[in-house]
Residue, then its C-alpha position, 0 to 999 in steps of 0.5 A: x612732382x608726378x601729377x595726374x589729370x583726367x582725359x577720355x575717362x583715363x587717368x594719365x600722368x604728367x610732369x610740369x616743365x617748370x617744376x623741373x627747373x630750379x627756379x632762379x632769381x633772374x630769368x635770364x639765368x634759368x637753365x635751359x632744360x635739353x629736350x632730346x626725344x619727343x614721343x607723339x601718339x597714340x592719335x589718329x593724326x599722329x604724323x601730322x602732330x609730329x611734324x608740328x612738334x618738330x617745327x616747334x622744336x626746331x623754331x626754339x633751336x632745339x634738335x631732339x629726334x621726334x617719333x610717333x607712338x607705336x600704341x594704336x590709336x583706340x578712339 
């Protein structure tokens, strides 16, 4: 379900990533949610943000492609 949350005086809208899985008895077979492209920005250290996300993907063995948003950053 599409939820919405208040940042900067903006509305922006979000998924729950848990809420995209069906839940299962056992956790063990939950299935895994396949990330395969992560968007960062607009922000004023969005290349340092892509990297990091990048470190997290990699250190849960995912390999989705990460790319900083080309929206400029209004802050």
């Amino acid at each position: 379900m599409l939820k919405f949350r208040v940042s900067r005086n903006l509305l922006v809208p979000y998924y729950q990533l848990s809420e995209l899985i069906p839940a299962m008895s056992e956790p063990m077979t939950r299935p895994q949610l396949r990330i395969v492209k992560v968007t960062v920005g607009p922000s004023r250290h969005k290349d340092l943000i892509a990297e990091s996300v990048r470190m997290l993907l990699s250190q849960h063995g995912h390999a989705a492609d990460v790319d900083v948003s080309r929206t400029p950053y209004r802050g």
